[in-house]
BASEFI-358118 format. One record per residue (C-alpha): residue number from 0; residue in three letters; x, y, z. Coordinates in nm, 3 decimals. Layout:
ATOM  num  residuo     east    north       up
ATOM  NUM      ALA        X        Y        Z
...
END
This chain:
ATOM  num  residuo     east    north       up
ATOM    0      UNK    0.824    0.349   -0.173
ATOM    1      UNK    0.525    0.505   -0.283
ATOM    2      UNK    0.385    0.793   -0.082
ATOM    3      UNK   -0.026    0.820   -0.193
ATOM    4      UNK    0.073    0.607   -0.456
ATOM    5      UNK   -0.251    0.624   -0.668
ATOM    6      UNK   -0.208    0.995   -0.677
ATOM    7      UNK    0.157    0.968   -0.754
ATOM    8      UNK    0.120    0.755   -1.045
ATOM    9      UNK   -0.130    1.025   -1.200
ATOM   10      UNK    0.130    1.255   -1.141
ATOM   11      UNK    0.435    1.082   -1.294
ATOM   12      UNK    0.240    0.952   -1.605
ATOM   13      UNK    0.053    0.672   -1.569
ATOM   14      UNK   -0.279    0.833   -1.685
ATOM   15      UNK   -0.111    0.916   -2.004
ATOM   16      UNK   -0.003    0.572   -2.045
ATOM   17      UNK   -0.388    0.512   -2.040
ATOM   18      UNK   -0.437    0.611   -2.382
ATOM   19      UNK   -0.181    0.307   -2.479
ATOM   20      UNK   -0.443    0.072   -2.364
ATOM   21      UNK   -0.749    0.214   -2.508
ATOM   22      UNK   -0.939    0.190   -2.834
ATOM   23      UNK   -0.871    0.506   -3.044
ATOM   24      UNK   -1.217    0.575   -2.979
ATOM   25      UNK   -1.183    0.648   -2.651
ATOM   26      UNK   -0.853    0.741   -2.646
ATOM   27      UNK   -0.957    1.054   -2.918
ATOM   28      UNK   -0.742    0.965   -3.180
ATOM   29      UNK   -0.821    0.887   -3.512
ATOM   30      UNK   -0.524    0.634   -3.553
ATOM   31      UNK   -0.589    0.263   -3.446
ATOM   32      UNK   -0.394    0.100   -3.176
ATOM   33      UNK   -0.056    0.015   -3.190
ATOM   34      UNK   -0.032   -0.375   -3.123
ATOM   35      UNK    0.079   -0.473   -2.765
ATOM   36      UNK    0.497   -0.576   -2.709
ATOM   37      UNK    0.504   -0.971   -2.729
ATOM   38      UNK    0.623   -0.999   -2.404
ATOM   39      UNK    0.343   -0.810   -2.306
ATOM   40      UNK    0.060   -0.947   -2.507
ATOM   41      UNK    0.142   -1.302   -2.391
ATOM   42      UNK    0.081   -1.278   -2.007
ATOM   43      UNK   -0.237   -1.485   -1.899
ATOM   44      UNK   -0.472   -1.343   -1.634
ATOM   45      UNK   -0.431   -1.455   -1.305
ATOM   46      UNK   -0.728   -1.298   -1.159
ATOM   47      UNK   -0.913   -1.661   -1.050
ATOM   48      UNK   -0.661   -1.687   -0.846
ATOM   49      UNK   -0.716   -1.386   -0.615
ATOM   50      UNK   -0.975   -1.549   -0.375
ATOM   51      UNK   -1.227   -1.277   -0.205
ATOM   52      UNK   -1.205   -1.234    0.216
ATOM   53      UNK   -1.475   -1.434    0.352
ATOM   54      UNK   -1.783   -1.273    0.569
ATOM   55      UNK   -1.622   -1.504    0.845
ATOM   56      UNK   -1.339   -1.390    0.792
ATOM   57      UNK   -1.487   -1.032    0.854
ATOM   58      UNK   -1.652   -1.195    1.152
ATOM   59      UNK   -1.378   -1.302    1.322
ATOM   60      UNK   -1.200   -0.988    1.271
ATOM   61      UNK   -1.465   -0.823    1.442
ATOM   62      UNK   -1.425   -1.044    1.737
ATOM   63      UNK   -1.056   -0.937    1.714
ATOM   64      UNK   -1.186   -0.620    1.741
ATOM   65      UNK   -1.367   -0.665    2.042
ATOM   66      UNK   -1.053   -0.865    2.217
ATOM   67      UNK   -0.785   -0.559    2.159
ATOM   68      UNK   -1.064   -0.286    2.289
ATOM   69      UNK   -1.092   -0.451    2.647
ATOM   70      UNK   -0.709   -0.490    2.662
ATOM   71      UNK   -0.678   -0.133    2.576
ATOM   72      UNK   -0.997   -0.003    2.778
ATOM   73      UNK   -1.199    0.120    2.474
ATOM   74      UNK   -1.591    0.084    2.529
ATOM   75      UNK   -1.644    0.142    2.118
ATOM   76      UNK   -1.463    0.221    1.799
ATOM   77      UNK   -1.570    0.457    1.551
ATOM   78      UNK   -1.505    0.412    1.145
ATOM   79      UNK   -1.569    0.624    0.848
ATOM   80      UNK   -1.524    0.572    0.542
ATOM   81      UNK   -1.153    0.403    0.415
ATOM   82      UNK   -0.938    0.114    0.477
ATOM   83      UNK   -1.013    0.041    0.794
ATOM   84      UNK   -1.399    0.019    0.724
ATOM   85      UNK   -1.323   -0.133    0.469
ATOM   86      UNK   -1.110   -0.431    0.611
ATOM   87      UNK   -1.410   -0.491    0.939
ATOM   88      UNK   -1.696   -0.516    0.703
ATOM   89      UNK   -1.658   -0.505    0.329
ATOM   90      UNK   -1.791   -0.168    0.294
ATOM   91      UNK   -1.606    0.044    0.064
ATOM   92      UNK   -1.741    0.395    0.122
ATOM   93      UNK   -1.624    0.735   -0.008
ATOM   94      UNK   -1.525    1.047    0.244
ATOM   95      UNK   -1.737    1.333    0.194
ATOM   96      UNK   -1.920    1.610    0.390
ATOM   97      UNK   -2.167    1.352    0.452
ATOM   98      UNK   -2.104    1.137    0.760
ATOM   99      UNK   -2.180    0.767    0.692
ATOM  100      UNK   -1.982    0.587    1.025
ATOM  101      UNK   -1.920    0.266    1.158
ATOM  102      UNK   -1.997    0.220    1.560
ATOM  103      UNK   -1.834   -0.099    1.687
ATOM  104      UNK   -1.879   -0.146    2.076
ATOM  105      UNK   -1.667   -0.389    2.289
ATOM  106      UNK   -1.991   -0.577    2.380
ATOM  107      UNK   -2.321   -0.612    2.167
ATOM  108      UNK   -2.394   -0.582    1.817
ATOM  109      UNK   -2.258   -0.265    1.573
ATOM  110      UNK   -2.493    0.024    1.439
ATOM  111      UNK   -2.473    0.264    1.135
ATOM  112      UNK   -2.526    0.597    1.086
ATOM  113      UNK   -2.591    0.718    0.719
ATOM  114      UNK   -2.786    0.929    0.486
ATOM  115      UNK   -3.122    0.881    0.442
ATOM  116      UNK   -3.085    0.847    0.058
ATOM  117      UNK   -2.788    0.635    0.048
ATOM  118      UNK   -2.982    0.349    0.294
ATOM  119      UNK   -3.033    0.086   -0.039
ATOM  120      UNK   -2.666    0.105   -0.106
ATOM  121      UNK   -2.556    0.093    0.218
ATOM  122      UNK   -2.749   -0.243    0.321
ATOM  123      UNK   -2.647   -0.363   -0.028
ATOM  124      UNK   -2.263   -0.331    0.119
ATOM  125      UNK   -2.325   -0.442    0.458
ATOM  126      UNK   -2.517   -0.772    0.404
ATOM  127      UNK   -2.227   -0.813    0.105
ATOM  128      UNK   -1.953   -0.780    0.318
ATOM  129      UNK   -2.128   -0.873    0.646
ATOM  130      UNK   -2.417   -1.092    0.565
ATOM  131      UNK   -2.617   -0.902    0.795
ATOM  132      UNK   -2.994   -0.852    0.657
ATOM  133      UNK   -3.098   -0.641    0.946
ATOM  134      UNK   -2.857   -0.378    1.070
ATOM  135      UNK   -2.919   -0.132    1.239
ATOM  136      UNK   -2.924    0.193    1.104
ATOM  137      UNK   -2.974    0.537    1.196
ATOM  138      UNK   -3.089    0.761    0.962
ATOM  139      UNK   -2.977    1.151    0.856
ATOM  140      UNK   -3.215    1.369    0.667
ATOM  141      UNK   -3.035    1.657    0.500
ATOM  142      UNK   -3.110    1.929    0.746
ATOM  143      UNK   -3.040    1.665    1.029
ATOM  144      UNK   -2.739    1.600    1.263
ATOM  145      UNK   -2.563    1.285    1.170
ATOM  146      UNK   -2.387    1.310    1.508
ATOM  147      UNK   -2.677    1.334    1.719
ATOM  148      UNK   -2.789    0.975    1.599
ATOM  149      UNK   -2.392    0.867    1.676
ATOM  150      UNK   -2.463    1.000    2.036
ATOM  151      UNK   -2.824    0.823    2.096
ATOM  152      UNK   -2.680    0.508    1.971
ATOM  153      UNK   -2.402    0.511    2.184
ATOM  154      UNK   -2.658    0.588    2.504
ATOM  155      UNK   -2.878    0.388    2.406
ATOM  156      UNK   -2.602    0.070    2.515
ATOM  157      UNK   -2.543    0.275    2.804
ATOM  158      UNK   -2.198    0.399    2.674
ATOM  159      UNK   -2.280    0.769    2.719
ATOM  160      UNK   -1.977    0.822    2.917
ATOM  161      UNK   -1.805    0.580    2.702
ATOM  162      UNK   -1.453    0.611    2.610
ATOM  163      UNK   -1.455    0.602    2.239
ATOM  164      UNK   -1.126    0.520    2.011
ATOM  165      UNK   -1.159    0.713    1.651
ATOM  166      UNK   -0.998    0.557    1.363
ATOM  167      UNK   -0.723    0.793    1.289
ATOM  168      UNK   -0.821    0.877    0.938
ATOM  169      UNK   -1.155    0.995    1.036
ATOM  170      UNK   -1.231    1.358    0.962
ATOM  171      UNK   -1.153    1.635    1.204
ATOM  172      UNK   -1.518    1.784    1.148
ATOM  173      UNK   -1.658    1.431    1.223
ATOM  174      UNK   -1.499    1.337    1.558
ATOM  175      UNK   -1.536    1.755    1.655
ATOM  176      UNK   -1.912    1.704    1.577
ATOM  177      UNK   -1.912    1.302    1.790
ATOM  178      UNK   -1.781    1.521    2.047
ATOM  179      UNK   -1.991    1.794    2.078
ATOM  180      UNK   -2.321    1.597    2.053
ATOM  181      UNK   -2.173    1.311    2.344
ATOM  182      UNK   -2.018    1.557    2.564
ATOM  183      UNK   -1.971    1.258    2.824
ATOM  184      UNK   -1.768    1.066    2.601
ATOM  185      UNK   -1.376    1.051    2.587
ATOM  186      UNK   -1.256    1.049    2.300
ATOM  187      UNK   -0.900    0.853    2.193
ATOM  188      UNK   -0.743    0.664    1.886
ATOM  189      UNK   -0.857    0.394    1.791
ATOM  190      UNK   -0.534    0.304    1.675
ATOM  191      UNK   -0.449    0.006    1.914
ATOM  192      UNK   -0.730   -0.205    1.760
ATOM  193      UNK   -0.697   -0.063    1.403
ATOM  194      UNK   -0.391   -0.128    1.360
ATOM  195      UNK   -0.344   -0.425    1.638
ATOM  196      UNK   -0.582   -0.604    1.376
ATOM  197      UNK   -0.468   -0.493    1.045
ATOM  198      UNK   -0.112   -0.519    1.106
ATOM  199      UNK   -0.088   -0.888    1.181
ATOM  200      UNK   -0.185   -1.080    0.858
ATOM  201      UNK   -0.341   -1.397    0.836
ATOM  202      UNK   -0.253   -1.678    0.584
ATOM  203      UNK   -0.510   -1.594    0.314
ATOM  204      UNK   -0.410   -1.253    0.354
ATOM  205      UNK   -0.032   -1.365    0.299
ATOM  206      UNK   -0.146   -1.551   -0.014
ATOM  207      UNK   -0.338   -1.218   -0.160
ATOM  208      UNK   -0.049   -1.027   -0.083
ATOM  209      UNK    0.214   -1.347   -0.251
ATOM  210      UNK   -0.017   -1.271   -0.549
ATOM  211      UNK    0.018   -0.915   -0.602
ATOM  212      UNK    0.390   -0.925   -0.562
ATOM  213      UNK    0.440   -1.211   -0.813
ATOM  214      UNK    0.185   -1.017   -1.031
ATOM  215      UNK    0.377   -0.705   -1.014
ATOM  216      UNK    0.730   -0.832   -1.052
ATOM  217      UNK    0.615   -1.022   -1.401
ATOM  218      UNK    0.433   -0.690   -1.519
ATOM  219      UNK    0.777   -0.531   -1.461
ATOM  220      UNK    0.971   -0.779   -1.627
ATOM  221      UNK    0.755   -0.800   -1.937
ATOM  222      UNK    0.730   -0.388   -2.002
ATOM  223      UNK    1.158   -0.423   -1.928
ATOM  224      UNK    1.208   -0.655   -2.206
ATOM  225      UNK    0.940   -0.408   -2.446
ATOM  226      UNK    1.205   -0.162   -2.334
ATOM  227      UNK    1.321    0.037   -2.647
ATOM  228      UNK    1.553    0.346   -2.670
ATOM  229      UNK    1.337    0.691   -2.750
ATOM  230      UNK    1.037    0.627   -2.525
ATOM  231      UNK    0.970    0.796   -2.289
ATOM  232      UNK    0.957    0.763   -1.906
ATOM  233      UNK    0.541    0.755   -1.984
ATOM  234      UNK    0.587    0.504   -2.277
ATOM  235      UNK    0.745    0.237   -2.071
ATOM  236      UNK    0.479    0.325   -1.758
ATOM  237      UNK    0.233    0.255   -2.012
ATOM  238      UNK    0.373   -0.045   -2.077
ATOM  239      UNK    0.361   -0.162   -1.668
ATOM  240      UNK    0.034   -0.033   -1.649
ATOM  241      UNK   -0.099   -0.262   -1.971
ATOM  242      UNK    0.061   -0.540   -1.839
ATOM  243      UNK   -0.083   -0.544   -1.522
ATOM  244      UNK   -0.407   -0.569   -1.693
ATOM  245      UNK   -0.331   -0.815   -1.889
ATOM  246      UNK   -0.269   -1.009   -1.567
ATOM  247      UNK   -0.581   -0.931   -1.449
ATOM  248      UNK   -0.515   -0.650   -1.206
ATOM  249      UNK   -0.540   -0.284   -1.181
ATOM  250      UNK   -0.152   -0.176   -1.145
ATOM  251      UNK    0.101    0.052   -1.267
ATOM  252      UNK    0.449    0.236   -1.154
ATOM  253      UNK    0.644    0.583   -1.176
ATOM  254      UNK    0.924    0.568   -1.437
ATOM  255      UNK    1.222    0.811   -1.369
ATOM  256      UNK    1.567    0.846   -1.589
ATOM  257      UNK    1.896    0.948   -1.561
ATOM  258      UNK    1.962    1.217   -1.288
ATOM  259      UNK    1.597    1.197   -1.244
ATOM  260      UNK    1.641    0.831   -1.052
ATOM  261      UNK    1.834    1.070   -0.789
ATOM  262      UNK    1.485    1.216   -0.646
ATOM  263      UNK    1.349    0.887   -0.435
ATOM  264      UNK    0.979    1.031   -0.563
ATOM  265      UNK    1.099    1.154   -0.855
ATOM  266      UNK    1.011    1.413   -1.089
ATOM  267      UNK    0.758    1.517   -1.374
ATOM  268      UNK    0.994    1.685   -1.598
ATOM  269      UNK    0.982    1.483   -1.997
ATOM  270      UNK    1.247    1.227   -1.977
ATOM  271      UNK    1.335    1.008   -2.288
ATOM  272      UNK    1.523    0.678   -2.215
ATOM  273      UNK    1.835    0.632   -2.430
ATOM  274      UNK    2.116    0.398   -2.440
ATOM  275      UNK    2.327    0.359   -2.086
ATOM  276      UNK    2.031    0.584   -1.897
ATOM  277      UNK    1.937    0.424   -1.574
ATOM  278      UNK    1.590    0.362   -1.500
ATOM  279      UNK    1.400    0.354   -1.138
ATOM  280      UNK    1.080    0.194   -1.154
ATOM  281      UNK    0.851    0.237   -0.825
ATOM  282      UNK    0.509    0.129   -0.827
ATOM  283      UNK    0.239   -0.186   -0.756
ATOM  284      UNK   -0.070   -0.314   -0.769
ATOM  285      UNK   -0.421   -0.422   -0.592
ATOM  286      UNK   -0.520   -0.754   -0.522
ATOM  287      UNK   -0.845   -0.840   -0.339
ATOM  288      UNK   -0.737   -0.482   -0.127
ATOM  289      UNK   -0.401   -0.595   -0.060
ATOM  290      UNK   -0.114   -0.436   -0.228
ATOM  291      UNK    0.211   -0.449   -0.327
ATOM  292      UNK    0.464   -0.224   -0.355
ATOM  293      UNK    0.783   -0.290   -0.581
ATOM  294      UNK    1.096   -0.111   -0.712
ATOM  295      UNK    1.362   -0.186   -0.954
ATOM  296      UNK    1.660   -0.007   -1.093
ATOM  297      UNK    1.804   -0.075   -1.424
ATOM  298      UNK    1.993    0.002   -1.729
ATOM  299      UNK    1.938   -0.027   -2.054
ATOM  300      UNK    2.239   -0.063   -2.253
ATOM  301      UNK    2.586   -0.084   -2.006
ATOM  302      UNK    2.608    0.033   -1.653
ATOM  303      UNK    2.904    0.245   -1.537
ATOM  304      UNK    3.112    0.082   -1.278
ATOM  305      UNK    3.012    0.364   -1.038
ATOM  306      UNK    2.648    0.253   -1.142
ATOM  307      UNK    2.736   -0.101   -1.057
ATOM  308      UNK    2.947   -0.045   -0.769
ATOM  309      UNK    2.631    0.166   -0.572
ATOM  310      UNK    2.422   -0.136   -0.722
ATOM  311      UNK    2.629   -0.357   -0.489
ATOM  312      UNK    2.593   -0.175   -0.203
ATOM  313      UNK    2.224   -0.145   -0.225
ATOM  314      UNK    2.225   -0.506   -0.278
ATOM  315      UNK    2.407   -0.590   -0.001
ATOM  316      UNK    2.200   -0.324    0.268
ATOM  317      UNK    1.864   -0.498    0.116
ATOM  318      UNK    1.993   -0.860    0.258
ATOM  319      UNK    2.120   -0.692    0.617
ATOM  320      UNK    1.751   -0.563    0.638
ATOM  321      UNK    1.645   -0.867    0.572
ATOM  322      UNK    1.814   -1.098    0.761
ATOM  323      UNK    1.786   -0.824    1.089
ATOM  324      UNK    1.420   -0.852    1.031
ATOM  325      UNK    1.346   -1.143    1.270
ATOM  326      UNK    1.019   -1.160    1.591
ATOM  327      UNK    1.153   -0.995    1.881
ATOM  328      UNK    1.337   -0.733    1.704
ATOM  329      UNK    1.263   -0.392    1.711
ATOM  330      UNK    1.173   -0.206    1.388
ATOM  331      UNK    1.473    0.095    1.403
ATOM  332      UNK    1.683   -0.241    1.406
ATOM  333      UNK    1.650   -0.322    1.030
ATOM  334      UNK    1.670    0.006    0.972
ATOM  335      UNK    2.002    0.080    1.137
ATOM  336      UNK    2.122   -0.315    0.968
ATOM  337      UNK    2.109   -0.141    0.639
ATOM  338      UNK    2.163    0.218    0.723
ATOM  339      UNK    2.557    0.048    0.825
ATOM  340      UNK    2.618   -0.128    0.489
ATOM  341      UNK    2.549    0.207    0.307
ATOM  342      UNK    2.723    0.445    0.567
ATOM  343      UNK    3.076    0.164    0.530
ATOM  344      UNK    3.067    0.205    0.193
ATOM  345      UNK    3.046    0.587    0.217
ATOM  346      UNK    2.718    0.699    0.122
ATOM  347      UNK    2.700    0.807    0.490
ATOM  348      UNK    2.619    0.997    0.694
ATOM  349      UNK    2.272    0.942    0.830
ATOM  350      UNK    2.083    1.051    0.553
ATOM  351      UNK    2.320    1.198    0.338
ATOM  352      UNK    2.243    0.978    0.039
ATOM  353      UNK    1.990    0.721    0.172
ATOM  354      UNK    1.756    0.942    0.241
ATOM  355      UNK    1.502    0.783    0.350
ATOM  356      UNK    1.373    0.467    0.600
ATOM  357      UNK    1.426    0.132    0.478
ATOM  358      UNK    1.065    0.025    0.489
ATOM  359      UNK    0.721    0.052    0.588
ATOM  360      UNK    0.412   -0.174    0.671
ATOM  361      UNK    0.206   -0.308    0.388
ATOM  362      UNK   -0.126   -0.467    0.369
ATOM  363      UNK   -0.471   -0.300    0.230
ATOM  364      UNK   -0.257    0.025    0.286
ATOM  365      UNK    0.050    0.103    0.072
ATOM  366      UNK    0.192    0.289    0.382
ATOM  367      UNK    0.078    0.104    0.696
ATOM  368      UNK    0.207    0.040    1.050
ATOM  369      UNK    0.492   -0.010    1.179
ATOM  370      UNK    0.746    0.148    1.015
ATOM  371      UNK    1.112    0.054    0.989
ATOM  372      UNK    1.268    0.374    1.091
ATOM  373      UNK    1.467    0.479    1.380
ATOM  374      UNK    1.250    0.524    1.698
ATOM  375      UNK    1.340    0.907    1.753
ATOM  376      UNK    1.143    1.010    1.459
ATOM  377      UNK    0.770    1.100    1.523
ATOM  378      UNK    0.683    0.830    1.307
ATOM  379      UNK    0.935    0.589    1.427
ATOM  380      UNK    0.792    0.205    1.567
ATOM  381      UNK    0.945    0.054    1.865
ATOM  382      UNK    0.736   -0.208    1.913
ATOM  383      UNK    0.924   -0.555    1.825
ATOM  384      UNK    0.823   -0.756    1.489
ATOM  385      UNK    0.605   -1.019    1.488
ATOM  386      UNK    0.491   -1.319    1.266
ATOM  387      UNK    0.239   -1.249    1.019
ATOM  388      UNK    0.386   -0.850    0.994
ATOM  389      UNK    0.505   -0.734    0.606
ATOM  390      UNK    0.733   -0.465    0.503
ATOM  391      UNK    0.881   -0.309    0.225
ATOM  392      UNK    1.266   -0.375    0.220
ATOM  393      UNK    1.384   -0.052    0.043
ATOM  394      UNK    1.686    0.056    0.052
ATOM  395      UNK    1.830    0.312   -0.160
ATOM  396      UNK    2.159    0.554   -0.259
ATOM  397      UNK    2.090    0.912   -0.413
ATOM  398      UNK    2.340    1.080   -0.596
ATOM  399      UNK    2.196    1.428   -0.676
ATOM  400      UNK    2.293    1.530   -1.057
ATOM  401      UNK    2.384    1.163   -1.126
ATOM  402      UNK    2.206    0.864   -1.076
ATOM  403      UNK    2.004    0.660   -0.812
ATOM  404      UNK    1.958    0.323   -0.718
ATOM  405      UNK    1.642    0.187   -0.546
ATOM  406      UNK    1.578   -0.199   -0.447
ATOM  407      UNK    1.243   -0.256   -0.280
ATOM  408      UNK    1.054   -0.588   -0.228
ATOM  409      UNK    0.798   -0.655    0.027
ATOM  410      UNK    0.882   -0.895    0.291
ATOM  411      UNK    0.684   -1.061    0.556
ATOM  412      UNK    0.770   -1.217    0.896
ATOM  413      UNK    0.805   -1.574    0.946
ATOM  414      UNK    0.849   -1.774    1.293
ATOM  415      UNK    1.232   -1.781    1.225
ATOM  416      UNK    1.325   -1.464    1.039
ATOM  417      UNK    1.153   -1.271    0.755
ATOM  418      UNK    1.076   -1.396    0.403
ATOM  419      UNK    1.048   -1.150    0.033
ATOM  420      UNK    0.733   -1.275   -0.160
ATOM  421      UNK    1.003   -1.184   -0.474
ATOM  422      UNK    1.342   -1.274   -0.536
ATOM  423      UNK    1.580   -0.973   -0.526
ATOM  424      UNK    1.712   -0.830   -0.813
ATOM  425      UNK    2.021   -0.994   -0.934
ATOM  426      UNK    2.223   -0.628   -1.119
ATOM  427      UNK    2.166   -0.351   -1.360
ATOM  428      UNK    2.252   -0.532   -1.672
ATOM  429      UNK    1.972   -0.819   -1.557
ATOM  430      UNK    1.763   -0.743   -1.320
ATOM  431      UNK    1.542   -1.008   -1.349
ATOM  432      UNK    1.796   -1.251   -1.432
ATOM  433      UNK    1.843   -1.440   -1.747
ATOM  434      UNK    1.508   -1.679   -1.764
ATOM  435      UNK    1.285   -1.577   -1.549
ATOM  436      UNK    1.039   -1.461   -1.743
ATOM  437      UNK    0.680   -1.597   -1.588
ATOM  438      UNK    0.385   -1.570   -1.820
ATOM  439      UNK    0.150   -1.794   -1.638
END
């Protein structure tokens, strides 16, 4: 679970853990660096093996695209910049006051519309990502309306009256100004295709994805067995954080301890791990775009049997969401498969102490569609699962002023059932079981 998890990380630590990494230098200290944890300083990169999306790829995505906007009577799609632009062509563009947009129509080729000043860098992304050498693109001066060129581009393939899906991260002051400059048009989300695309992952994307899990999971493991008592909650995310790099991949995680492992997004009070504290560890990393998203509870020292006994239970509501999670079956399904294991063992009810859904989509997004989550809440999917779908598989049991105990690995749909790209955690005392340490 990580809501806005770059941001959260900041917030919990990880840019102090920064420092741990860093020349003294850099770090503004006059001290030198303290030598990495061997567990740590032995991983091996695995960065060749994160293969880049293809421009074909991109191409056929577009085409995709195309397909899902007839179905669901859109003439065009608009993008600014994020994940979605991002995932059609490549580009990787910053949100500002500045409109740079996307305009995909159902029929004929695509067009731009960006600042004057930033055309070099633009056609540097688009024939990167795209490996087109002509685009078209309309160009803003500063005292110039951006949306005016959005509006003559769109008449100018007859789609003045066009209905027009916007992406639904796009600005408010972007799709107010689309609007007011095509006055003809209709606008709509864009969601249907966005997400109808992005949602659905192909095999490469299933292997980038494989990656970042596996990369994750040993960055964990390694900073757990640096694990010493008297650091501190941003010690050992310094740890995850240097580990990750040393695998090759920007990555990190929010550390919480004790009765602090009771708020699912934690807290930023000081916390100092000591012997018998429990420890919730939330957090992932990038790959190619794709990202995972991975949590693990543990103790260092000996659990209490109530620690153990909640252990279980979470345990045993992660496998009934994952063997509920099968094509055909609605998302609130897995939900409610877990929500029963922890509600029988009396952690219940509703969301007394599992507080929150047991998953969420996961792709280029850490929070994508669907989510698992009963279908009454504004946010809930009842659309049925499909192959090529992921999820987090997150289960958890809060016990305010004690303790709490997260499991979360991502999981992905399969033609007979659903699949975890990472074994589950096997209990407090080893929760990454005896010899499994990966340093490849």
């Amino acid at each position: 679970m990580r809501s806005t998890r770059r941001g959260f990380l900041k917030g919990v630590g990880i840019a102090a853990g920064v420092a741990l990494a860093q020349p003294a230098a850099l770090a503004g200290d006059a001290t030198p660096c303290k030598p990495l944890p061997e567990p740590i300083a032995r991983l091996k990169s695995r960065k060749s093996e994160a293969k880049p999306i293809t421009k074909e790829e991109r191409a056929q995505r577009l085409e995709r695209a195309r397909e899902l906007m007839r179905q669901n009577k859109l003439d065009a799609v608009f993008l600014t910049g994020g994940t979605s632009l991002q995932y059609f062509s490549g580009i990787s563009w910053w949100l500002s006051e500045r409109l740079f947009a996307m305009v995909l129509p159902a029929k004929g080729d695509a067009f731009f519309v960006c600042p004057a000043f930033e055309q070099d860098r633009a056609q540097e992304q688009i024939e990167s990502g795209l490996g087109w050498k002509e685009p078209e693109m309309r160009l803003w001066q500063e005292d110039e309306s951006p949306y005016a060129l959005v509006a003559a581009g769109l008449k100018q393939r007859g789609l003045a009256t066009a209905t027009l899906g916007v992406e639904e991260r796009v600005y408010w002051v972007y799709s107010e100004g689309v609007g007011k400059a095509a006055p003809a048009a209709r606008l709509t989300s864009a969601t249907p295709v966005t997400a109808g695309c992005r949602m659905i992952k192909s095999a490469h994307e299933l292997e980038l994805m494989t990656l970042a899990n596996q990369v994750t999971l040993t960055a964990y493991e390694a900073a757990y067995r640096s694990l010493q008592p008297g650091m501190t909650r941003r010690d050992f995310a310094g740890f995850v954080e240097q580990a990750h790099a040393r695998l090759g991949f920007e990555g990190g995680a929010g550390v919480q301890v004790g009765e602090n492992s009771a708020l699912p997004h934690g807290s930023v009070k000081p916390q100092v791990v000591k012997e018998g504290a429990i420890l919730l560890v939330d957090g992932g990393c990038s790959v190619e775009g794709y990202q995972s998203d991975i949590s693990r509870t543990f103790v260092l020292g000996k659990p209490t049997e109530k620690m153990k006994q909640v252990f279980d239970v979470v345990h045993r509501a992660q496998s009934a969401a994952l063997a509920a999670a099968k094509p055909g079956v609605a998302c609130e399904t897995v939900d409610a498969a877990a929500r029963k294991i922890i509600r029988e063992a009396g952690f219940g009810p509703d969301y007394n102490h599992f507080t929150h859904r047991v998953g969420h989509g996961i792709g280029m997004d850490g929070h994508e569609w669907p989510y698992l989550v009963r279908a009454k809440n504004v946010r809930g999917d009842k659309p049925a699962l499909a192959p090529g779908m992921c999820f987090s598989d997150e289960p958890g049991i809060y016990i305010r002023g004690e303790f709490g105990v997260r499991l979360e690995d991502d999981m992905h749909i399969t033609e007979n059932g659903a699949e975890l790209f990472t074994p589950q955690s096997p209990s407090l005392e080893e929760p990454f079981g005896p010899s499994t340490f990966r340093t490849k």
